[in-house]
N, C-alpha and C positions, 0 to 999 in steps of 0.2 A: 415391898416384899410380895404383896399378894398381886403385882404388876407380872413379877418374875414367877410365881406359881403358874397363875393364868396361863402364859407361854410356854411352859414347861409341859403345865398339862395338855395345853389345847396339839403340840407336837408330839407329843406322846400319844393320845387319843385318835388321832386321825393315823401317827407312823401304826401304830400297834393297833389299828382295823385293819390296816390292808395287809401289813405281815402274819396277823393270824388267820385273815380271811384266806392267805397265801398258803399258810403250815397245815392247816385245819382241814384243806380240800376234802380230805382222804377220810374225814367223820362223814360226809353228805354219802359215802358208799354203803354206812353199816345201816342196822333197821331204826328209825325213826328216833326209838325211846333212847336212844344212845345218841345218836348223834343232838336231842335236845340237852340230853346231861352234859356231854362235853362242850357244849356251844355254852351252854350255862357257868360250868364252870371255869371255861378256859378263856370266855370272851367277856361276858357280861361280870365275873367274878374277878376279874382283873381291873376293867373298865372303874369298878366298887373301891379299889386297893387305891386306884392312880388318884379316885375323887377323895378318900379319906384321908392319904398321907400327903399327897400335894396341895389341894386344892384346901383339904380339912373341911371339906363339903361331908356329914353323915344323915342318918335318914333313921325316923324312928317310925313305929305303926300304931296306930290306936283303934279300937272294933276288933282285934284279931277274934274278939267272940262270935263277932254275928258274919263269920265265914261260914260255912254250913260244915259238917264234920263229913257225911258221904255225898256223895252224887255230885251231878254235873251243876252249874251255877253260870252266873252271867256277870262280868265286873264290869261295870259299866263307870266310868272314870274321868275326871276331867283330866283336861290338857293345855298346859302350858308354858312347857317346854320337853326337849328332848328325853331328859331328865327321867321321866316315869316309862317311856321304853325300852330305857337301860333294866329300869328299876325293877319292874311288876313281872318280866321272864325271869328276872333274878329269885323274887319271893314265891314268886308260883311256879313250878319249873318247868313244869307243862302246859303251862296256858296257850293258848292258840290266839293270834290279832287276827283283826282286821285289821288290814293294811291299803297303802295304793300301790297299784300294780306297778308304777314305773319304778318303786324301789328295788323292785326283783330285776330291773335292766340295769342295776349299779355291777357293773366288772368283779366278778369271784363274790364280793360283800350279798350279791342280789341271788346267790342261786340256794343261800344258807334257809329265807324263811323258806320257800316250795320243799326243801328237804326237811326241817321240823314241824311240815304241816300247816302253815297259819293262810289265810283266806283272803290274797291278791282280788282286787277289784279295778276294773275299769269304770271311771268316773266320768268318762266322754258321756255316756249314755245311762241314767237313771234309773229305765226300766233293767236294762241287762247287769247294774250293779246292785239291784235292790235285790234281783236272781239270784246272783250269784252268792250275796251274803246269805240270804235265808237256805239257800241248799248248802252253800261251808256251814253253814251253823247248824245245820240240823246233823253236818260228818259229826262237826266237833263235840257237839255238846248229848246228840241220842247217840250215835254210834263207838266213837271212840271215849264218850266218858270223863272229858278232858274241859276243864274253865276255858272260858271264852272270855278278851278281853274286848269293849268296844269305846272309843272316843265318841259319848253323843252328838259331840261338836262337829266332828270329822276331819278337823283339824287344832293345831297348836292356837291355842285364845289369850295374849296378852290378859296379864292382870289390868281390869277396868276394863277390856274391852266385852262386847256384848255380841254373843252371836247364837242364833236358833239353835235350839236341838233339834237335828236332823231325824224322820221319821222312820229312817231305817230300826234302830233299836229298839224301837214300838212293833214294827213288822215281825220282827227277831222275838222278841217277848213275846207276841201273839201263836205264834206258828213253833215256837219249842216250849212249851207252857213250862218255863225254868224259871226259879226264884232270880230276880237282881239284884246287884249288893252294889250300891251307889258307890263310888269313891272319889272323898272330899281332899283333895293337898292343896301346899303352896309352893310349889318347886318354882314357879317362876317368879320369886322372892329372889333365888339364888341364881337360881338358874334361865334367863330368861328367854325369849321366845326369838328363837335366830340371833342370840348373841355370844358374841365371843368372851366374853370378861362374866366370870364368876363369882360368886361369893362365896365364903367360907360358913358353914352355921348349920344346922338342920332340917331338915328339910322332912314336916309330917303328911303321913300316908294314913286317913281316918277311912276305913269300912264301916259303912251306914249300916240300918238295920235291912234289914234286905228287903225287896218287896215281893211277896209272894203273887204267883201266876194267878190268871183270872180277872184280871181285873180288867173293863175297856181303856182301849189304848190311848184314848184322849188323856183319862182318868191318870193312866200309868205315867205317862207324857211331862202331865203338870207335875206332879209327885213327887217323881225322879230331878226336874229340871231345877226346882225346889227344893230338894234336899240337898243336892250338889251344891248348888251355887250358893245359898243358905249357908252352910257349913265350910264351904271353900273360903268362904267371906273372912267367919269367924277365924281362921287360920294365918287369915294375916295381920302383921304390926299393926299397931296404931298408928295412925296420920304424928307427922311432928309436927307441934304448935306454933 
């Protein structure tokens, strides 16, 4: 059964991106805070429905305290699958990504994030990507007032595998002195990292306690990479004996 889910969803999921990326054009025309609401709730809210009633994949949260109540903030988040992309524009509805640039060359699906604002990066070159983040993040986060979200990884990380956290989000923390709010899940339990075949079950989404600005970036670095991974740990199953 959960053979036939899987297929179900995974054709529904890809047909109902490019149909609504098709219907939806005509949101990327209106101002900004509308066309995120509609993408939220037309894409990403849908995306939620096909994972809970087909797949019976749902998602719960734990820290929603140590979200800060005004201002801007930084989510700094692991990644292990598709999964918390869907997820995190869903909970926060305005958040802004960092992203790579070449998803914005995806056909209709690519012209949706540059109209809800989020912060295309070219990854060819280091220095002009470290640019480009630190000046979208100072639109996102001084200007417009809006969460920012960042993968430290900078990419999707198999459960067990091990890879740097990248200095960009130290850069980012130094240069917008904004609290970070760590976030720990286990979506690639379920959901895993380039794979097609899902599981069914829950999938938790833990906000840490945040780390408040000021701190040198080495310091901030270790702290963050340690809290994540720490707690990402603690989220998953025990080993079978």
């Amino acid at each position: 059964m959960l053979i036939l889910r899987n297929i179900l969803f995974n054709f529904l999921f890809f047909t109902l991106s490019f149909f609504l990326s098709l219907i939806l054009i005509w949101s990327i025309l209106l101002p900004q805070k509308w066309t995120i609401k509609i993408i939220r709730n037309f894409y990403f809210g849908v995306i939620l429905l096909l994972e809970r009633h087909i797949l019976g994949l749902d998602y719960r949260i734990e820290g929603w305290e140590n979200i800060p109540k005004s201002g801007s903030f930084i989510l700094a988040a692991k990644h292990q699958s598709a999964y918390e992309t869907l997820k995190l524009p869903y909970i926060f509805e305005d958040v802004a990504i960092i992203l790579k640039r070449e998803l914005t060359w995806i056909p209709l699906w690519g012209w949706y994030p540059r109209a809800m604002g989020m912060i295309p990066i070219d990854r060819g070159s280091a220095k002009e990507a470290l640019g480009s983040i630190i000046k979208g993040s100072k639109r996102i986060l001084n200007d417009e007032q809006r969460p920012l979200l960042i993968f430290p990884q900078g990419t999707r990380t198999a459960i067990g595998e091990k890879r740097k956290y990248k200095i960009g989000i130290g850069r980012v923390y130094e240069s917008t002195d904004t609290p970070v709010i760590p976030v720990a899940l286990n979506s690639g339990v379920y959901w895993g990292k380039n794979k097609f075949w899902k599981r069914s079950g829950c999938v938790t989404i833990k906000f840490l306690p945040p780390i408040p600005p000021g701190l040198p970036v080495s310091e901030f670095m270790q702290r963050l990479e340690s809290d994540i991974e720490s707690e990402s740990d603690k989220l998953l199953p025990p080993p079978i004996s």
